[in-house]
C-alpha positions as CSV (number, residue, x, y, z in Angstrom):
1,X,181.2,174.6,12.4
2,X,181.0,175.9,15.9
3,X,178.6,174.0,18.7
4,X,177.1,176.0,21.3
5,X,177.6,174.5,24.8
6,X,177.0,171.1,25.5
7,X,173.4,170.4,27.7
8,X,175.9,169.6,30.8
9,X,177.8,173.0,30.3
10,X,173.8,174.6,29.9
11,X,172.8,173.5,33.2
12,X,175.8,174.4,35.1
13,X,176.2,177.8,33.9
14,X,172.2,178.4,34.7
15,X,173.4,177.4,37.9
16,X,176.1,179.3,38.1
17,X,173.8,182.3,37.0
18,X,171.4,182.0,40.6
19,X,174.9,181.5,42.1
20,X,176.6,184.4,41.1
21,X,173.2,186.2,41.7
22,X,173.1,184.7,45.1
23,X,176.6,186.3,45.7
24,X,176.0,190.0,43.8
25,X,172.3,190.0,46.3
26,X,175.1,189.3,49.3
27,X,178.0,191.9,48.1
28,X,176.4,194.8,46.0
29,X,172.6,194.0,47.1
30,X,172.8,195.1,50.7
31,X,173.6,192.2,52.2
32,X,170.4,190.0,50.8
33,X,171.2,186.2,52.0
34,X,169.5,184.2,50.6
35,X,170.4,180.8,48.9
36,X,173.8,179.3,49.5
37,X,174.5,182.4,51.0
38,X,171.7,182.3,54.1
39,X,173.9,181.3,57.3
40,X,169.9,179.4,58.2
41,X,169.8,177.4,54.9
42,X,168.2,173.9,54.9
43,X,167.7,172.2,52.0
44,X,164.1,173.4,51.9
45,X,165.0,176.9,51.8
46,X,167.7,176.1,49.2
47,X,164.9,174.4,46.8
48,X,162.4,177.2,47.3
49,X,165.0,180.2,46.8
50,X,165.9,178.1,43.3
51,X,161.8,177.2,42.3
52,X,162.2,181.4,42.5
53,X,164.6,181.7,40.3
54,X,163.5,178.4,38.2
55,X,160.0,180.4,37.6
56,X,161.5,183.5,36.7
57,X,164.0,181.8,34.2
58,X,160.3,180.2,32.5
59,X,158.4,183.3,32.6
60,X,161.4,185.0,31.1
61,X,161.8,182.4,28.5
62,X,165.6,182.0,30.0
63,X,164.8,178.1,29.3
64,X,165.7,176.9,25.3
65,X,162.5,175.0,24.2
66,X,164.7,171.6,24.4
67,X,165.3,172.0,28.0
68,X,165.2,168.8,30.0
69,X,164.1,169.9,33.7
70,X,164.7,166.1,35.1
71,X,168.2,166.6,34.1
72,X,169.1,169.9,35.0
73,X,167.0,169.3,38.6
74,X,169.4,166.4,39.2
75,X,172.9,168.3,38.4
76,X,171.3,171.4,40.2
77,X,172.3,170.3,43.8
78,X,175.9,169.5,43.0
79,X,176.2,173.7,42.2
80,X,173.5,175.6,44.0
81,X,174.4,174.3,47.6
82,X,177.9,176.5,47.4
83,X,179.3,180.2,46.5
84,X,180.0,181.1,43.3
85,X,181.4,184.4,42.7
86,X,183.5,186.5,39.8
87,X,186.6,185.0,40.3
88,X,184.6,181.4,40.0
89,X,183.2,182.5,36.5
90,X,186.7,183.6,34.9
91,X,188.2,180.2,36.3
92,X,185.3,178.1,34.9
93,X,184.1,179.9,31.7
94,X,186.9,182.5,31.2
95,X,185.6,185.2,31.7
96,X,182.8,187.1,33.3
97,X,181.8,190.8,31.6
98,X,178.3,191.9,32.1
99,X,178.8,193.9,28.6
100,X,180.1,191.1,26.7
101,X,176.4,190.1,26.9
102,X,175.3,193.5,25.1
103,X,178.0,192.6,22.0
104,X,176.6,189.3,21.8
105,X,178.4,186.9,24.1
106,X,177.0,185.4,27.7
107,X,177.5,186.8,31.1
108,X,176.0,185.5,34.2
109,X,175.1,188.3,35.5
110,X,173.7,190.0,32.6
111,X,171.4,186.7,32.0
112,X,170.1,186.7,36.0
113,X,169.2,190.4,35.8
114,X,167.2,189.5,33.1
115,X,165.7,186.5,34.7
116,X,165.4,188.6,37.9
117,X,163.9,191.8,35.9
118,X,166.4,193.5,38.0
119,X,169.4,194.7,38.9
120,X,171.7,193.8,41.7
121,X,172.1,197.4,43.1
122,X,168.3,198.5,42.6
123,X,166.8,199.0,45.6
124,X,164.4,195.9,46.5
125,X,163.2,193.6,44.4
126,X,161.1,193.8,40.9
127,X,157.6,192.9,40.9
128,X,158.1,189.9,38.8
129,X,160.7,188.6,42.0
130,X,158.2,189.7,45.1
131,X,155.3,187.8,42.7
132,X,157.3,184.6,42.3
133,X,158.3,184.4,46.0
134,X,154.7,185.3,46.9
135,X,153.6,182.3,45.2
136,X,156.4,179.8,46.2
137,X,155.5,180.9,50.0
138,X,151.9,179.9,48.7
139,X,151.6,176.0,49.3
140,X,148.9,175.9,46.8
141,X,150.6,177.6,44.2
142,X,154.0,176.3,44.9
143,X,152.6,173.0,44.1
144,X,151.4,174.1,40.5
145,X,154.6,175.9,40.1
146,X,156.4,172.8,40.9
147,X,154.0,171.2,38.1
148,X,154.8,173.3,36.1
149,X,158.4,172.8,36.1
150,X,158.9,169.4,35.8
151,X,156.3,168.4,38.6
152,X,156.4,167.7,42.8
153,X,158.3,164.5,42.5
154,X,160.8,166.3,41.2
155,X,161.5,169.3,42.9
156,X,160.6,167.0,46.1
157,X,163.6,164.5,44.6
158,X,165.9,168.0,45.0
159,X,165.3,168.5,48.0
160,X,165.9,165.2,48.8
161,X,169.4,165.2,46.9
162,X,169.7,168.8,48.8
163,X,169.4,166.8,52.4
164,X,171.9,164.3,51.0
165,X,175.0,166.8,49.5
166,X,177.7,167.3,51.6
167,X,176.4,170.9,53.0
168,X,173.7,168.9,54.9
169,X,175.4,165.7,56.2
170,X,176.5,166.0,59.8
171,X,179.5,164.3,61.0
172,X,178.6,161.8,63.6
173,X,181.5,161.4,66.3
174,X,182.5,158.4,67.8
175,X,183.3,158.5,71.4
């Protein structure tokens, strides 16, 4: 009997789906930076671009009804924090076909176009992505979105782990 992927596996590849996103916004979406890919990236910018995608993934139902948020917030900044493109995908997971998603496999990129109710090469983006970023940028509703997704302390403990990853440690020289 075959088992799907293991609840490690689940989270990175998620990951690896804003990732590759991240990257296909950058190459085919006009030159969108935003995530790892934003040369002006702190740690709070990283979070925030991810609570996007995190709230699309919910409202898209993206997340299996066993999903443990703790978990997957604290293996998140050991992925989100770096590029991830095609060539990534077919060395971690073997491949990477959008259309093996319509015959029934998994593709990253299929999976964040449906998170993102859009397509890479669209033009702008779709009114469920403007409405999530609206409310992240909205402290009042960023904190309820935060709730509901596992709660502040936890997103707030991302950041946190963010500020600490090896992206955002500066090298102190000693003269």
């Amino acid at each position: 009997m075959s088992q799907g992927p293991s609840k490690k596996d689940q989270y990175e590849w998620l990951c690896n789906c804003y990732q590759m996103r991240c990257d296909d916004d950058y190459v085919y979406g006009g030159y969108n930076l935003h995530g790892p890919y934003n040369p002006d990236a702190t740690p709070e910018s990283i979070a925030d671009d991810f609570l996007v995608f995190c709230v699309l993934a919910h409202r898209a139902n993206a997340f299996p009804s066993d999903w443990d948020m703790p978990a997957f917030l604290k293996v998140a900044p050991n992925y989100i924090i770096f590029a991830f493109e095609k060539s990534d995908a077919k060395e971690r997971w073997g491949s990477e076909n959008y259309f093996e998603a319509e015959m029934g496999g998994r593709s990253l990129r299929y999976t964040a176009e449906k998170i993102y109710n859009s397509g890479v090469q669209q033009q702008g983006n779709s009114l469920d992505h403007t409405r999530a970023e609206d409310e992240v940028d909205n402290h009042h509703k960023k904190g309820d979105l935060k709730t509901q997704l596992g709660g502040t302390a936890l997103w707030d403990g991302l950041v946190e782990d963010l500020r600490n990853s090896s992206r955002f440690q500066s090298v102190e020289h000693v003269f």
